[in-house]
N, C-alpha and C positions, 0 to 999 in steps of 0.2 A: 935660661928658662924658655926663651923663645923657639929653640932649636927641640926640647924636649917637648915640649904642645907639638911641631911638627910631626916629629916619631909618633907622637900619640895619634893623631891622624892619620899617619900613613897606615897603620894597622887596621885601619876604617873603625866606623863605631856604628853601630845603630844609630838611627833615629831618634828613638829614644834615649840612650846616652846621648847624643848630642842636644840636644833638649834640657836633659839635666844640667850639662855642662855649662849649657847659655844662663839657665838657673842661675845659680852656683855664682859664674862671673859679675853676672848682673848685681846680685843680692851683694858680694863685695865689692863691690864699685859704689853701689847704695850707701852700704855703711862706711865705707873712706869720705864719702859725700856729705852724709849728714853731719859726720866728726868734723867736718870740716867749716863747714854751714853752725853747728853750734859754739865752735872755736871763736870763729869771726863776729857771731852774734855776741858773744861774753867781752871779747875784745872792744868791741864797736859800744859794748854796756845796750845792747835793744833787746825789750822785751819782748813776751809773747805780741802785746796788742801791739807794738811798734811794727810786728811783722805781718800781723795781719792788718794794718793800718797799710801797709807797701804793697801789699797782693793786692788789697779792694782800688789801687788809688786809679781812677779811671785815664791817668796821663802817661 
């Protein structure tokens, strides 16, 4: 996979394509992320306010 991302740059891209590209990565990375993050949450059994109880806690 690695080696084919390269080839793909070596043929250069626009600005633009590569813009999308970062898109694209990002947004899948996001959603691996959340799947991940709401896996852990059902596991651990926290709810919503449990998680917002963790974001606001000022420690």
């Amino acid at each position: 996979m690695q080696i084919s991302l390269l080839r793909l740059f070596e043929r250069g891209m626009s600005e633009e394509d590569t813009v999308e590209l970062q898109r694209v990565i990002v947004a899948h990375l996001s959603q691996k992320m959340l799947a991940e993050v709401e896996r852990a949450n059902e596991e651990r059994g926290y709810t919503a306010a449990d998680v917002d109880d963790m974001l606001n806690d000022p420690s």
